[in-house]
C-alpha angles and dihedrals in degrees: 000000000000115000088243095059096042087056086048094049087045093052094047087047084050098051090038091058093047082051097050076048096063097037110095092045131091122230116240114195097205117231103241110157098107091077105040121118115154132061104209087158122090114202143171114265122168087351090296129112101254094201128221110253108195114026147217093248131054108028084302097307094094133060139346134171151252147253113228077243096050094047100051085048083061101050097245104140115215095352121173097245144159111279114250088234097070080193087098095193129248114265132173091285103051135357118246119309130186125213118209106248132091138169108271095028119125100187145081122292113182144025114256121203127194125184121334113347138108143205134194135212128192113221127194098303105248152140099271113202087188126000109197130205127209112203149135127217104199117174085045131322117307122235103223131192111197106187110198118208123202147187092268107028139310157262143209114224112190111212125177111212118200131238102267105246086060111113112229121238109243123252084029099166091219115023127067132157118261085192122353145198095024124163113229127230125218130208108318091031089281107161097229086181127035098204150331095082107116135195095223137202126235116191106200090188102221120208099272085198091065137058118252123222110177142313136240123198125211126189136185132231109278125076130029109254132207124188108205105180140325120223120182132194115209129178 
């Protein structure tokens, strides 16, 4: 056996592993529209570019980014977009989750946080053997505090997001990439960066022997935050 194909074998046993781990259990996209108040996606809608309107950089003002349809309307040839399916399948690292944009959508599609602030959302109450995040820190990482409330009772978990052209180290217990590698688009749909700029996955790891209620997510000052989706696995 050649050491390339026993790192090989090893890598297929690992994400295999992570995948057993996640059979058994069913898949919750959490509602979150309610708190949605920013469009950073651009789509195709009528055939027309429907632009995005606050970003993912500068405070909002700066960069979003594009759907594969939006930018070969654009004119922009193989660009690293979103994909058209906002369903990003499951892989060893996080079941499917699905973002909150689509082509021929008009409204809004993520929650955008400046500064210090802060917003909840309850989700089925269950027992959750994982609750992932997705979210991107742009301006620097973001320091985040999710505070999980149960049925009997409740506890803070401290989680430090990085800035989303940071590159996560591999095997990270608790960060993996929704999407990963996308080029970002300025004001009249201009890409200002062709690659490296990622939609990442947070797993909170809730307590799976308590029933979860619903979360509320605090950030500090520094970095400007966007939650993208949550998406829970119970038993």
């Amino acid at each position: 056996m050649t050491f390339k194909y026993f790192v090989f074998l090893f890598a297929c046993l690992l994400a295999g592993g992570v995948a057993n781990s996640q059979q058994g259990n069913k898949t919750i996209q959490i509602d979150i529209h309610k708190l949605l108040n920013a469009r950073p996606v651009t789509t195709v809608t009528d055939g027309k570019l429907q632009t995005w309107i606050t970003g993912i950089d500068g405070g909002g003002k700066g960069d979003g980014y594009l759907t594969g349809a939006a930018a070969k309307l654009n004119g922009d040839k193989n660009a690293h977009a979103l994909p058209d399916d906002p369903l990003i399948p499951a892989n060893s690292s996080h079941p499917a989750i699905l973002l909150h944009y689509k082509n021929g959508d008009k409204g809004n599609q993520t929650r955008n946080v400046a500064g210090i602030d802060s917003f909840s959302f309850e989700v089925p109450h269950k027992k959750y053997t994982d609750l992932y995040l997705s979210l991107t820190s742009s301006e620097g990482s973001s320091q985040l505090h999710i505070k999980l409330t149960y049925a009997d009772g409740s506890e803070v978990k401290d989680f430090l997001l990085p800035d989303y052209y940071n590159d996560i180290p591999e095997g990270d217990a608790n960060l993996s990439y929704a999407v990963h590698d996308l080029a970002k688009w300025g004001l009249g749909n201009k890409m200002t960066e062709s690659d490296h700029h990622n939609i990442d996955v947070l797993n909170i790891h809730p307590d799976p022997k308590r029933i979860l209620k619903d979360v509320t997510l605090s950030k500090d000052k520094s970095g400007y935050l966007v939650f993208w989706a949550a998406t829970g696995l119970i038993k």
